[in-house]
C-alpha positions, 0 to 999 in steps of 0.5 A: 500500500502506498502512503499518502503525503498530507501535504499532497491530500489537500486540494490547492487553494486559489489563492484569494484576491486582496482586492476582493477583501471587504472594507468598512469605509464608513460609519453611521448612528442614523439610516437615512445618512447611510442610505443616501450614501449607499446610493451615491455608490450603487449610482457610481457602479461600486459594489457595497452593502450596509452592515448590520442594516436589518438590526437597525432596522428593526430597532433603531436603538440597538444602533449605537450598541452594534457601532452603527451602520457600516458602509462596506466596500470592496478594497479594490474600490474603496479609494474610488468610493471615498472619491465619489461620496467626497464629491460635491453635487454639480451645479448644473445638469439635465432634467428631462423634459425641462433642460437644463437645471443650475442650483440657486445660490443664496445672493449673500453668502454664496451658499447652495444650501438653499430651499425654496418656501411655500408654506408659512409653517409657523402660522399653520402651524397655529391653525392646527393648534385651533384645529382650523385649516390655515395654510397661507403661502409665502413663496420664497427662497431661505438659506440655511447657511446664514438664515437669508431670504429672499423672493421667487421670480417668476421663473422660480429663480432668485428675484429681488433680495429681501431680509 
């Protein structure tokens, strides 16, 4: 009877890609966050998923005790997905069927972090208190930057500033 080396018994392993290695490239106590940003990569084209996303979504409180949401990615990728969530948005791109869309700007600071207001929340607000239907319209661009606002135009870009 011929012997058996050990060594020859075992199959050969493939040896594994490094590349292929899962990387946590983010953290995150909240869903919301962790989902826009998940998104931001599946748009890209990179592979990713969130760990420990079905616990959190089950109970939101148990967040903080797994370490959050994790944002995994493959090595390989994880330096072109820090690239594409450090992005920032463009300016100016397509809509279809309207054309060309270009972010306002708020006129005082220059911010793009700016949201156009059409109810006054406020005073419906108070109307729902009274349990009557108030909802008057304001229409208007606020900064949240520096708390600037301003009127719509017509077109629904910036008018005349207005503090």
């Amino acid at each position: 009877m011929a012997k058996i080396d050990p060594e020859q018994e075992k199959e050969p392993q493939a040896a594994e890609d490094p590349g292929n290695t899962p990387v946590v490239i983010r953290q995150y106590r909240d869903m919301p966050e962790a989902m826009t940003d998940r998104m931001i990569l599946e748009a890209s084209g990179i592979d990713c998923y969130l760990y420990d996303e079905n616990m959190v979504r089950l109970d939101w409180l148990w967040s903080n005790l797994l370490g959050g949401l994790k944002l995994v990615v493959r090595q390989s990728d994880a330096e072109d997905a820090e690239r594409a969530l450090n992005s920032k948005p463009g300016e100016k791109f397509e809509v279809e069927g309207v054309g060309e869309y270009e972010q306002e700007r708020c006129p005082e600071c220059g911010s793009n972090d700016v949201s156009c207001n059409e109810l006054m929340k406020r005073i419906a607000g108070a109307g729902l208190l009274l349990a009557l239907p108030i909802a008057i319209h304001q229409k208007g661009w606020n900064c949240h930057s520096c708390g600037h606002t301003w009127a719509i135009a017509e077109d629904g870009k910036s008018a005349t500033s207005a503090k």
